[in-house]
N, C-alpha and C positions, 0 to 999 in steps of 0.2 A: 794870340789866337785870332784866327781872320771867319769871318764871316757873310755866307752870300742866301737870300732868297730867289730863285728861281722859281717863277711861275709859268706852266705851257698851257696854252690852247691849245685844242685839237678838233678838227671838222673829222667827225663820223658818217660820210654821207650813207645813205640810205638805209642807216641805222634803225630798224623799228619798232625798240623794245628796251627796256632798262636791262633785262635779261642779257640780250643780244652784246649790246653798252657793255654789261660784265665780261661776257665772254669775247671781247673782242680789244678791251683794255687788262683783260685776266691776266695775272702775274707781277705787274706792274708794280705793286704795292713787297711786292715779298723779294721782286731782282734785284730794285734799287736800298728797300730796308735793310739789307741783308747789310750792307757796310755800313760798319761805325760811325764813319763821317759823313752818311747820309741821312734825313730824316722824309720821308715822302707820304704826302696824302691827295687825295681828293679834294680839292678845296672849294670848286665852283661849277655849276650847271648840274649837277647832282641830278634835278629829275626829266632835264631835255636827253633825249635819246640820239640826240646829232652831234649832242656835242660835250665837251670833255674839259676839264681843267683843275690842274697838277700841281700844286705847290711843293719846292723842295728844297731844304736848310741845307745849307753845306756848309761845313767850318774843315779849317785846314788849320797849320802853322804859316803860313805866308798867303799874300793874296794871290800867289802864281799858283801856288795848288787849289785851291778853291776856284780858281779860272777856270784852272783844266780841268777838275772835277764841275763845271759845269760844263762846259764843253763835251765831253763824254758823253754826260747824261745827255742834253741833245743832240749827238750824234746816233744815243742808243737808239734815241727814240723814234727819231727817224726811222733808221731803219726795221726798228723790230714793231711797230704799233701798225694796227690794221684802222691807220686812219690819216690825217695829212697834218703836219704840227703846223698852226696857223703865226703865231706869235709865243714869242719866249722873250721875257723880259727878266731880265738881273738886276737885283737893287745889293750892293753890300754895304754892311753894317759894320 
């Protein structure tokens, strides 16, 4: 069993509201949760309104699937998040 942390930043610019922050990071927690071999939360900047950060556990059978299941998830992100991914950093364990 292979194991990877993924952590993203993300710039929300002219975010003006934790409110806003939810509805604009909304879903995030329930697309990625939803697979077995992912685990996602909120881990950082919690109460700045600009900004955003994502922690997420991935395990695989091999460290090639745990790659590409991170890979994926920042490519989801990219595309589907109404903000700019600043930094994605992988540590695996």
């Amino acid at each position: 069993m292979h194991l990877a942390v993924l952590t993203v930043k993300i710039a929300l610019p002219s975010c003006r509201s934790l409110k806003e922050k939810r509805q604009r990071m909304g879903g995030l927690h329930e697309r990625f949760g939803r697979q077995p071999s992912i685990a996602v939360c909120e881990s950082g900047d919690l109460d700045r309104h600009d900004a955003s950060e994502w922690t997420f556990v991935v395990v695989g059978m091999s460290s090639r699937d745990v790659a590409s299941l991170c890979s994926e998830i920042e490519d989801r992100l990219q595309r589907t998040v109404d903000g700019r991914v600043l930094e994605a950093t992988r540590e695996f364990l």
